[in-house]
N, C-alpha and C positions, 0 to 999 in steps of 0.2 A: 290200710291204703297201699298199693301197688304202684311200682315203680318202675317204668319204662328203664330196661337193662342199656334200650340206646342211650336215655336223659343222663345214667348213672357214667357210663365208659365215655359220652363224648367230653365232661369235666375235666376226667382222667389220662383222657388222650390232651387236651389243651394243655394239663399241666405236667404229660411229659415234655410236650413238646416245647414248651419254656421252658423247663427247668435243660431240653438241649443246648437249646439257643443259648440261655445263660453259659452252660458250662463250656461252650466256645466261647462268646465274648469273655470271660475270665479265666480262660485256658493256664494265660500266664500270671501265677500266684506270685506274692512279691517275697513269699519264702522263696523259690524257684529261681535262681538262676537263668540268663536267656544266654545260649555258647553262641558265639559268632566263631563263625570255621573262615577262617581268611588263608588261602591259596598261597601266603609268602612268606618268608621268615618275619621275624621281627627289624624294624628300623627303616624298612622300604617305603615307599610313598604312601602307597595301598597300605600296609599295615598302618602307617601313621594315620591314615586318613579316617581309616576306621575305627581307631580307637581315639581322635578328639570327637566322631561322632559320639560313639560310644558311651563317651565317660558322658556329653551332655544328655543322652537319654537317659543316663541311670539315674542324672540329677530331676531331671523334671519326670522320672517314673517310678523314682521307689524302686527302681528293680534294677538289680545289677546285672550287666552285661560283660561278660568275661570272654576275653579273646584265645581263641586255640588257633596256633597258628599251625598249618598242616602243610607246608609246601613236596613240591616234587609233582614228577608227571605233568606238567604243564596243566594245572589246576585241577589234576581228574579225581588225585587223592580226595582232598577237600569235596568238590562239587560231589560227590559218590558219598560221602559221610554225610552229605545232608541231604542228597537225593534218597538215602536209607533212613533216616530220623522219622519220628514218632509227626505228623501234621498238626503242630497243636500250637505251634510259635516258640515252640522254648528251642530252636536252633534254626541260626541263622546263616546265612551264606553271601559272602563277600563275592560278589561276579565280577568280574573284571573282561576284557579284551580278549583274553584267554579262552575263554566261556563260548567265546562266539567263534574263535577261532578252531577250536578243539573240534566242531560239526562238521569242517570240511575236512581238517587234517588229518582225524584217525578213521583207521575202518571202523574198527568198534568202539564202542562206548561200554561200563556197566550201567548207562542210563541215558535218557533221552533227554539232549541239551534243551528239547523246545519241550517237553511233556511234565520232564522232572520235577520242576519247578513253578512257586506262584509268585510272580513279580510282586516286590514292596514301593523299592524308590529308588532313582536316581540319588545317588549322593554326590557325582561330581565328576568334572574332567581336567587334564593336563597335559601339557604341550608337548609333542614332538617335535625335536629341533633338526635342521641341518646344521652341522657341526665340522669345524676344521685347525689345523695347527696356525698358533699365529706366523710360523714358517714357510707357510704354503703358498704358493704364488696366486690362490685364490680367496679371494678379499671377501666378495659378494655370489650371492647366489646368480645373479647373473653370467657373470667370469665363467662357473661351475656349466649352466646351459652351453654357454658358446662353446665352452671348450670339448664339449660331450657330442655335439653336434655335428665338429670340425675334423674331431677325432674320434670317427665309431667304435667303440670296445674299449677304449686305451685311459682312461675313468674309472678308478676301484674306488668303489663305495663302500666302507665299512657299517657292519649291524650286529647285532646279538645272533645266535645259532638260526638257521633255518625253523619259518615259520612262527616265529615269534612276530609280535606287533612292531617293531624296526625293522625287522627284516620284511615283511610284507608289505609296511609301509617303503619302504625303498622299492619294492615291486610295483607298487600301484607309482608310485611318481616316476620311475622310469617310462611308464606305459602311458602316465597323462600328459607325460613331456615331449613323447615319440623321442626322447635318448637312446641309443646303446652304451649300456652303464654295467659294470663288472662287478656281481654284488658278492661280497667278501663276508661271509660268517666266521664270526669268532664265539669262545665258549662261555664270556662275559663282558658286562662294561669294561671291566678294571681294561683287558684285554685289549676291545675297540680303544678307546682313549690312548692307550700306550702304542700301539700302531701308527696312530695318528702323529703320536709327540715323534718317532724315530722315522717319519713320512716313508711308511711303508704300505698308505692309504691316503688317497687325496683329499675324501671328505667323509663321515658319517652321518646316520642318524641313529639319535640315542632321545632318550625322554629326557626333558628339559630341567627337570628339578634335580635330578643328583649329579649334575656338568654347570648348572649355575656359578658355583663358587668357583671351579675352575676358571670359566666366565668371567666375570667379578675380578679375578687375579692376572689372566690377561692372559691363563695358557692354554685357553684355550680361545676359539673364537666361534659365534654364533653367526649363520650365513642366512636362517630364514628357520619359520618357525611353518608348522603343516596343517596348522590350525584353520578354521575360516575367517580366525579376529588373529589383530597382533597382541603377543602376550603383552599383560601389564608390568613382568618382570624385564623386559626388551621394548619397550615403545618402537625404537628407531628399527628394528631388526624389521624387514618386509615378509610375508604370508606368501607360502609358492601360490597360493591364487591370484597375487598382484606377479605374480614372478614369471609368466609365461602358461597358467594352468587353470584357465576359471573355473569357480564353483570346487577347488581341488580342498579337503578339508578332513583329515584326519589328527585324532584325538587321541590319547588313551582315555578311561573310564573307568569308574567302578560303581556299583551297585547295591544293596542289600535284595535276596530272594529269599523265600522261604521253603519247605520242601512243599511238594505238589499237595493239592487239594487240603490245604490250610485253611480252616474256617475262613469265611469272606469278614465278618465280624474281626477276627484276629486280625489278617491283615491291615484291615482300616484302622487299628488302632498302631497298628507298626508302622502305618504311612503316615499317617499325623502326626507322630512323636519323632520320626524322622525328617520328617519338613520344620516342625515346631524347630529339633537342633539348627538344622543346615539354615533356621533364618535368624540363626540368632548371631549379634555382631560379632562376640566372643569368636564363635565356630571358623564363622568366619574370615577372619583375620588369619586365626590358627592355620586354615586351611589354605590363604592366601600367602604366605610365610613357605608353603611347602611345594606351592606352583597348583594351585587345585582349586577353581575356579566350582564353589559351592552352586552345585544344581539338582534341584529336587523335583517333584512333581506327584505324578498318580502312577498309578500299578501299570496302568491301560501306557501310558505314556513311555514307561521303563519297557513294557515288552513291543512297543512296534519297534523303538528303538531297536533293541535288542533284538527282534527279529530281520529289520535290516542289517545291521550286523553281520548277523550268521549269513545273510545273503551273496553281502558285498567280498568276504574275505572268502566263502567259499568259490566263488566264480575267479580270484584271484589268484588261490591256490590252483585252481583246474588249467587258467592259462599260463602260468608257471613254469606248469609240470612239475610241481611238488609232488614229489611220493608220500603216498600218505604212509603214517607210521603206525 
């Protein structure tokens, strides 16, 4: 009996083509390690934030998730180590603000911020505050407008170095404010804050979870929060969107990505286990403790986000007139 060479290879061909499809969906073996490459030292928000994810996907996955923290270069190191990794899921990447800001700010890249990568999940945001000495003759975020208004230029606003998410966020609220406001970079928090204490700056903005405690102790003072909600760590503190600037609503953020063209298989199962942690109370809690208001979602979801992003902050660099670096 004779046997049709098509009847024999189209088997063959099904059962490579499952035995593909499997070998993506199981990419990541629970011998295998999964690296998360995080943009910042140890002990930061973002590093914390990522490793209470972390530790709960290792618990409901059998598979340990070890953090390499790679900072410098305003997240290029990092984002470049996973934009070069093998597309298989066993390396991750912590995106942050950074990510989106890096598209307008440098000429070059070693890699394309929108191409490089395949969106996983939101994992969460946190507040940027307006911040000031409790020294200062301004109380509230209002005081801060009128006086900006009365007085064109004569308002120094402290932030982190040029181009960072405080300092750009102090861009964009100058601009949603119609203020003339004197924006003062310095080459860290410790820096801003201590500026602040010796009132050699009238007011800052810095990220709200690592000025909390100073908060809390009374030496510092919180004047409004840049968020679209009021934080749950400040109830009373008012939103610059109630403060003169509707619809005004900037965050920090962070992510998980993975490098480009990552099995769709793989992905969907790094989104599940990533929403599974981020909805569990535990995580939760943890992350509400660090100012990090746990938010998950779909891949589709993390990259409009994220493509607005690189939108907004690059248009904000161009009216600036930030040189790019």
């Amino acid at each position: 009996m004779k046997f049709s060479k098509t009847l024999v290879l189209r088997p063959l061909a099904l059962l490579i083509a499952t035995a593909a499809v499997s070998a993506a969906a199981f990419a990541q073996t629970p011998g295998r390690p999964i690296r998360l490459v995080v943009p910042f030292g140890p002990g930061g928000v973002a590093d914390l934030t990522a490793r209470v994810v972390a530790q709960k996907m290792t618990e409901n996955m059998g598979q340990s998730i070890v953090v390499d923290n790679k900072p410098g270069a305003g997240g290029i190191v990092a984002a470049d180590a996973v934009a070069k990794a093998p597309p298989d899921g066993n390396t991750l990447l912590l995106m942050s603000n950074g990510n989106a800001v890096s598209a307008g700010l440098f000429k070059t890249l070693p890699f394309d911020p929108l191409k490089s990568f395949s969106p996983v999940s939101m994992l969460g945001t946190f507040d940027i505050a307006v911040i000031a000495s409790p020294k200062s003759r301004f109380k509230d975020i209002k005081s801060v407008i009128e006086y900006a208004k009365a007085n064109p230029g004569k308002l120094n606003l402290g932030t982190i170095n040029i181009g960072s998410t405080q300092n750009l966020a102090a861009e964009l609220l100058r601009r949603s404010l119609g203020i003339d406001v004197t924006i003062v970079p310095f080459n860290s928090s410790a820096a801003v804050t201590s500026a602040l204490q010796g009132e050699q700056i009238d007011a800052a903005i810095e990220i709200l979870a690592p000025v909390l405690g100073q908060i809390s102790g009374k030496t510092l003072n919180a004047l409004a929060v840049m968020g679209d909600q009021r934080s749950t760590a400040l109830p009373a503190v008012p939103t610059i969107a109630e403060s003169g600037a509707p619809n005004f609503n900037v965050a920090s953020w962070n992510a998980f990505a993975a490098p480009a063209n990552t099995p769709a298989a793989v992905i969907e199962r790094l989104n599940k286990e990533t929403n599974a942690a981020l909805n569990s109370p535990e995580v939760k809690e943890k992350l509400l403790k660090l100012g990090v208001q746990a938010k998950g979602g779909s891949p589709q979801d993390q990259w409009s986000f994220y493509e607005r992003e690189v939108k907004r902050w690059t248009e904000i660099i161009r009216v600036a007139n930030i040189p790019k670096q």
